[in-house]
N, C-alpha and C positions, 0 to 999 in steps of 0.2 A: 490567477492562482494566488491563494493567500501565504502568507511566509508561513503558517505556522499549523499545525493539528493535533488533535488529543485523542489517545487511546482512551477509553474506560478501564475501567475496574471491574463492573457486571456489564457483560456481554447476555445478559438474558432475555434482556427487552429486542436488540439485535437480531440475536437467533430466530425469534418468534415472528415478528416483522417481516423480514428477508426471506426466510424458511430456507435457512442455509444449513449444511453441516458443519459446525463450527469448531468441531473437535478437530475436523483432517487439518487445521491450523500449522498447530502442533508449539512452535516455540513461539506462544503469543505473550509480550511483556505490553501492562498499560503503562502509558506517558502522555502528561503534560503538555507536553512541547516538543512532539515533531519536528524533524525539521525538512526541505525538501533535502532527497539524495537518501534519504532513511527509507527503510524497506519498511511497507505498510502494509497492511490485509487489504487485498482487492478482491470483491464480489465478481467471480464468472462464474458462465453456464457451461455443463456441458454434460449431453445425453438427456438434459431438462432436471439436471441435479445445479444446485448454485452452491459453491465452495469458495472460501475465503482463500485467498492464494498471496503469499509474499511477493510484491513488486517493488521495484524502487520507483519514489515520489518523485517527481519533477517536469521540467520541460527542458525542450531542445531547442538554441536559438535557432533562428528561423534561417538564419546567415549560416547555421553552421555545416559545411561540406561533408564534414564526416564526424559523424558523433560521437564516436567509439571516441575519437583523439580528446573532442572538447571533454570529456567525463574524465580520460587520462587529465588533464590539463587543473581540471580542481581537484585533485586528488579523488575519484569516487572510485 
């Protein structure tokens, strides 16, 4: 995983490519500099429609028992 991501500004080329609904979004802000633990638009399917849905970015160490705690732990 790379430390870093960038939102666009035009999401048009996106839409068209993906053939997503890109409006169900809703509070879509562009950025530079993602960082992991920031809530990004993730592409699912579902009923054969694909919707951009807010998820948070990152990984879970591989060590960790319960994950809920390690997210408590870095403040997420």
């Amino acid at each position: 995983m790379c430390g870093r991501a960038s939102l666009p500004d035009d999401v048009s080329e996106l839409k068209q490519d993906l053939r997503i609904e890109w409006d169900k979004l809703g509070d879509y802000k562009p950025r530079w500099n993602a960082a992991p633990t920031s809530d990004l638009p993730v592409v699912t399917s579902s009923s054969g429609h694909r919707t951009p849905a807010p998820m948070r970015w990152g990984l879970i160490p591989s060590w960790a028992k319960e994950p809920a705690k390690e997210r408590a732990k870095r403040g997420a």
